[in-house]
SESEVEX-423631 format. One line per field, with one value per residue (C-alpha): residue number from 1; residue in three letters; x, y, z. Coordinates in pm, 1 decimal. Layout:
N
num	(NUM_...)
residuo	(ala_...)
u	(X_...)
v	(Y_...)
w	(Z_...)
END
This chain:
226
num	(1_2_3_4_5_6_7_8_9_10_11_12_13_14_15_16_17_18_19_20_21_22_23_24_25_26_27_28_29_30_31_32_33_34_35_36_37_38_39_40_41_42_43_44_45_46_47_48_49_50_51_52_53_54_55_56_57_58_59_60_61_62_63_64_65_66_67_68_69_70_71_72_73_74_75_76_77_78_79_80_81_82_83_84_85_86_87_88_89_90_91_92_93_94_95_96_97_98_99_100_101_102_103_104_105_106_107_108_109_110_111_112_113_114_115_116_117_118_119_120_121_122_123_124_125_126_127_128_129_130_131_132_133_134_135_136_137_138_139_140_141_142_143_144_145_146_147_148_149_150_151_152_153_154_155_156_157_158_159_160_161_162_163_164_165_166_167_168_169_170_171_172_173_174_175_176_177_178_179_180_181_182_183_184_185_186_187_188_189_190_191_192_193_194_195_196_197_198_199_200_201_202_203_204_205_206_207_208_209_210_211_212_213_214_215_216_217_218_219_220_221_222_223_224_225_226)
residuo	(unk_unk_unk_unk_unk_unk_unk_unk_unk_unk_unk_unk_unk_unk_unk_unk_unk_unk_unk_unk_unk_unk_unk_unk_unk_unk_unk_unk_unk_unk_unk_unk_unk_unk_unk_unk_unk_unk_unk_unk_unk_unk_unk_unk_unk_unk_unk_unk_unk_unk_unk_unk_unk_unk_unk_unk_unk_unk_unk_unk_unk_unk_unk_unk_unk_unk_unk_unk_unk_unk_unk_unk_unk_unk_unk_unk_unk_unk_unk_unk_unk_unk_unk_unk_unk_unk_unk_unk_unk_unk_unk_unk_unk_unk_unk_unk_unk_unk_unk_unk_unk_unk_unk_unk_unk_unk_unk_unk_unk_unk_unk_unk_unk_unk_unk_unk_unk_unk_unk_unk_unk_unk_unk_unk_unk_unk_unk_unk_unk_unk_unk_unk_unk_unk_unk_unk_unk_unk_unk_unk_unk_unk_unk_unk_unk_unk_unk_unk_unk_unk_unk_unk_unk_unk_unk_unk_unk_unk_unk_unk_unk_unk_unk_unk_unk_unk_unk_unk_unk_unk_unk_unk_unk_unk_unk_unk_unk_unk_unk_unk_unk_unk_unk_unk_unk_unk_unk_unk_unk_unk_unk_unk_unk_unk_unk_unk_unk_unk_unk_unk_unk_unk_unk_unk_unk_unk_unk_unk_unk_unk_unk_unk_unk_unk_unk_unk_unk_unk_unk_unk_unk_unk_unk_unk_unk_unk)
u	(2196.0_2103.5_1748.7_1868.1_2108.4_1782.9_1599.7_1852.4_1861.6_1465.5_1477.3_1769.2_1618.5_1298.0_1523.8_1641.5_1304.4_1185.7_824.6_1055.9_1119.1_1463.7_1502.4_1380.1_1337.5_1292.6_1401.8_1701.6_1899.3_2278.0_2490.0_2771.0_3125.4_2997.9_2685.9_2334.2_2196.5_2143.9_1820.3_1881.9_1662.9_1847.8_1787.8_1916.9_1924.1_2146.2_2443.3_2382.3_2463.6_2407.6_2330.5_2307.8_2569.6_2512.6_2754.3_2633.1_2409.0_2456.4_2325.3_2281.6_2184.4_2108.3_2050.4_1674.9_1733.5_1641.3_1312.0_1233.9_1229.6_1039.2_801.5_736.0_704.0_443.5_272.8_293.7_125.8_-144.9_-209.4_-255.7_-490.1_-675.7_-749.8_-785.1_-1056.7_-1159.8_-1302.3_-1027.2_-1037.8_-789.3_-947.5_-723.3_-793.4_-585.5_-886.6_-1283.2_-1519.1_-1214.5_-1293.1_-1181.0_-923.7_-904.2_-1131.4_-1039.5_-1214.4_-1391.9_-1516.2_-1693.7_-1834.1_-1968.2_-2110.3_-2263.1_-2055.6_-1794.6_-1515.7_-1700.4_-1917.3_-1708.3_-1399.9_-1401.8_-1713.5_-1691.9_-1753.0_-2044.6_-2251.0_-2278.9_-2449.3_-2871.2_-3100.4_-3075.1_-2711.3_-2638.0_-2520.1_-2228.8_-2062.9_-1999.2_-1929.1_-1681.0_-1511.7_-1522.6_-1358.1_-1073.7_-1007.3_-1012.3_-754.3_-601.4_-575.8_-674.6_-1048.2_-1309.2_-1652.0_-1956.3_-2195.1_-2539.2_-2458.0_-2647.8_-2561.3_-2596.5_-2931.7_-3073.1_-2982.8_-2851.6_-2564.5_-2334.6_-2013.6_-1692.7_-1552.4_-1196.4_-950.3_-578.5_-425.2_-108.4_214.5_435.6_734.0_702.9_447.3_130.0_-171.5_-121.6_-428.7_-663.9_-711.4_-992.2_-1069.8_-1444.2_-1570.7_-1905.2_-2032.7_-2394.5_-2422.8_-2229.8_-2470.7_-2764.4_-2621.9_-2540.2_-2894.6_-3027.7_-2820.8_-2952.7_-3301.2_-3250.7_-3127.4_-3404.9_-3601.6_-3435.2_-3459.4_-3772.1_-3840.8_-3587.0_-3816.4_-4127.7_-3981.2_-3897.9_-4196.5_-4381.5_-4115.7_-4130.5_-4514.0_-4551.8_-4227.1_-4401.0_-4760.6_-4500.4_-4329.0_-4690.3)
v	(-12890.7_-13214.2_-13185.0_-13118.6_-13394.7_-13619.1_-13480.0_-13496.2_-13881.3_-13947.0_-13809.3_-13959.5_-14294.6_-14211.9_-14129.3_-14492.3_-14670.2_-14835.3_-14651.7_-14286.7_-13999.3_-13974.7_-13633.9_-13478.2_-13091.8_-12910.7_-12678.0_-12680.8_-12437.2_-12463.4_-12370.3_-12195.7_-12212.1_-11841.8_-11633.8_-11718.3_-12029.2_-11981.8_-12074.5_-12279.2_-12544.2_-12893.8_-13065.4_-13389.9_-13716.0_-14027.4_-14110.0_-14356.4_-14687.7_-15027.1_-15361.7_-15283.8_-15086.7_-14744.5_-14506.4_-14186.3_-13891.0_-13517.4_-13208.5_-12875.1_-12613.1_-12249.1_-11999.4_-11894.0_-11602.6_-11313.5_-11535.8_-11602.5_-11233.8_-11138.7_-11377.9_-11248.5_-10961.9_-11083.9_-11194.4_-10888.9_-10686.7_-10943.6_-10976.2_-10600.0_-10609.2_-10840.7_-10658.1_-10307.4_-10120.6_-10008.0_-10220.9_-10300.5_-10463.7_-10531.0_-10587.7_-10733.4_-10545.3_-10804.2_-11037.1_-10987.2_-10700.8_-10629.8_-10892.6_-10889.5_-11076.0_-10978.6_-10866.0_-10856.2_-10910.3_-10524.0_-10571.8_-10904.2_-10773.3_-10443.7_-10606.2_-10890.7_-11073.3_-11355.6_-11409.7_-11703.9_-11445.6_-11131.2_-11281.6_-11339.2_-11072.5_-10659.5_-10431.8_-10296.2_-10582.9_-10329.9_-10071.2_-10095.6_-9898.8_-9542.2_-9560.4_-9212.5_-9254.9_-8969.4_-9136.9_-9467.5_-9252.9_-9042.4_-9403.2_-9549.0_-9232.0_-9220.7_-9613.8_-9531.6_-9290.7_-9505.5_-9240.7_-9226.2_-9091.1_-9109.6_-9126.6_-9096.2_-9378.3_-9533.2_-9926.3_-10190.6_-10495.0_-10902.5_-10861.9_-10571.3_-10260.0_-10003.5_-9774.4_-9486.0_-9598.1_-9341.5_-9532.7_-9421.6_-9624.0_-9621.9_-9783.4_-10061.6_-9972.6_-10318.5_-10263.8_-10175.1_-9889.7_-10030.6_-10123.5_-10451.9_-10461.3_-10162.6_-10103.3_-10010.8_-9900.2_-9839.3_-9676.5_-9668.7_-9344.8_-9394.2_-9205.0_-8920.7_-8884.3_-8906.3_-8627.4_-8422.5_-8469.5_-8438.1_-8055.3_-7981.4_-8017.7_-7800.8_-7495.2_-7461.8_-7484.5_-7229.8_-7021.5_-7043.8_-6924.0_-6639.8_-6547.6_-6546.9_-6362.6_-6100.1_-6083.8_-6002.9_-5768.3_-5565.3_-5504.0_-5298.4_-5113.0_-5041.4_-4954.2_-4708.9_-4575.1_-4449.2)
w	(-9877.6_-9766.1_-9931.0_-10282.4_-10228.4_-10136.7_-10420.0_-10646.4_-10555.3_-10599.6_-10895.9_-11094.8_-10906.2_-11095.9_-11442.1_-11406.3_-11310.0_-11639.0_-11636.3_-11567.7_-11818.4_-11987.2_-11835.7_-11501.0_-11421.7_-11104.5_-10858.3_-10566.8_-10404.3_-10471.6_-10129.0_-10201.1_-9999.8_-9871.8_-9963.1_-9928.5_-10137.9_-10557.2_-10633.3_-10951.6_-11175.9_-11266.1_-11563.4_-11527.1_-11709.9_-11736.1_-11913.2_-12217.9_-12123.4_-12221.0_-12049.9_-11660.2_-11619.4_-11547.4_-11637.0_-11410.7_-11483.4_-11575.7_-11488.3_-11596.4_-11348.5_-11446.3_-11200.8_-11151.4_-10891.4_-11150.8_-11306.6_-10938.4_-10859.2_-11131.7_-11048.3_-10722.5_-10843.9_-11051.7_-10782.5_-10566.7_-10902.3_-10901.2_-10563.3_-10579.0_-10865.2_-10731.3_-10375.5_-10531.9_-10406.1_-10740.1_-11011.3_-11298.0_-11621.5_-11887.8_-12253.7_-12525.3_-12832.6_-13023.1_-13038.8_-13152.6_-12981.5_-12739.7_-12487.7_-12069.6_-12026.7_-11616.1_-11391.9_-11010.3_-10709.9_-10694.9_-11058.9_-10937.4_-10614.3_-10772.0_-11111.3_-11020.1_-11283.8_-11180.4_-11359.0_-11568.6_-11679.9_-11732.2_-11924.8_-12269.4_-12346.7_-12415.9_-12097.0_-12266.1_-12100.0_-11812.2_-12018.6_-12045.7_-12148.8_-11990.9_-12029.2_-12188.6_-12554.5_-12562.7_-12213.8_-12493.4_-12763.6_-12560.9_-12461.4_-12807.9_-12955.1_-12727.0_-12800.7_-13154.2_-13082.2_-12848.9_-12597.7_-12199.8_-12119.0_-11798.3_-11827.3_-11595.3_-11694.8_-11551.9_-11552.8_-11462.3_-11239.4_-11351.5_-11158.2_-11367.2_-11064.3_-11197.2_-11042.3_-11182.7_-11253.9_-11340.8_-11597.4_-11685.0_-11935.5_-12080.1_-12334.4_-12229.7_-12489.9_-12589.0_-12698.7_-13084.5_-12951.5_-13021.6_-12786.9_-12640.5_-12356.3_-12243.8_-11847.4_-11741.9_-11350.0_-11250.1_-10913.1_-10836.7_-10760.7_-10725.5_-10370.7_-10499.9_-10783.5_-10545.7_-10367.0_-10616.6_-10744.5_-10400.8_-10415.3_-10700.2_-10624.3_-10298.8_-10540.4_-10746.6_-10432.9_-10282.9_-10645.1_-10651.2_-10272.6_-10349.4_-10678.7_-10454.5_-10155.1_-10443.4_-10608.2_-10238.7_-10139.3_-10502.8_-10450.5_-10122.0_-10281.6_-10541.4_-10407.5_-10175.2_-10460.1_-10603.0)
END
């Protein structure tokens, strides 16, 4: 179309401009005789010459259309990552202490920890104190193994709070087989906890009503029975 024409013609302007580069990349559309328009990248440069004389310019164009679509689809995935409403991670095992590589916008907001912060250190920078010791062990075993496990696990934010996190990961297969990244999604389930607590409490309450309310009811019974 007219606008790869005029683009075509800035930039072979620019190829012959004394302070240009030899060769210029970039992106048009080709317009066919019928069909929609190719989205193609042209690599074009000028003809050796000599003197001022210019002898014309070639071009190679290669059809994009399948590295554009798979880079929208890239972009779909990430954009989908990024606005999950569940905290994910991916760790690269390849390099030391199995760093994050990723963390998405969930992660951030539930942590404390921006991205700054987060990539390039282990996940265990969530763990404190009272985190339980068999909840890391269960999690270390199954990356040893390399296989997928979920964990229950009291974290702590940036700013010291803690929460209960269910942690659960699975390992990311390349192409020979082996582990290329870990994923790793994290919900915070503090107020389930707190309520399951909160239950918990009200049973052995009630238990220990019900043991009462037996022990007052088995005397008269037995006081009867004599």
């Amino acid at each position: 179309g007219d606008a790869g024409v005029t683009e075509a013609e800035d930039r072979l302007g620019a190829i012959l401009s004394r302070s240009g580069p030899d060769v210029q990349r970039f992106a048009v559309d080709i317009v066919p005789k019928t069909g929609e328009p190719i989205p193609c990248r042209d690599h074009m440069a000028a003809l050796p010459y000599e003197g001022g004389s210019f002898e014309g310019s070639v071009g190679i164009l290669r059809d994009v259309s399948d590295e554009r679509e798979r880079r929208e689809e890239l972009e779909t995935k990430t954009r989908a990552l990024d606005e999950a409403p569940v905290g994910i991670t991916i760790t690269d095992p390849d390099r030391p202490d199995n760093p994050m590589v990723y963390v998405n916008d969930r992660f951030v907001e539930m942590t404390g920890y921006d991205r700054d912060a987060a990539v390039g250190v282990n996940c265990r920078i969530l763990q404190g104190e009272d985190t339980d010791a068999e909840s890391r062990a269960q999690l270390s075993r199954a990356i040893e193994a390399e296989e997928s496990a979920s964990a229950e696990m009291l974290n702590y934010r940036k700013d010291g709070t803690p929460f209960w996190n269910r942690v659960s990961i699975a390992p990311i297969h390349d192409g020979d087989g082996s582990v290329s990244e870990w994923v790793g999604f994290q919900e915070e389930i503090t107020a389930f906890k707190e309520r399951e607590a909160a239950l918990e409490r009200q049973n052995e309450r009630l238990d220990a009503f019900a043991s009462i309310v037996s022990h007052d009811l088995r005397n008269p019974l037995n006081v009867a029975q004599g």
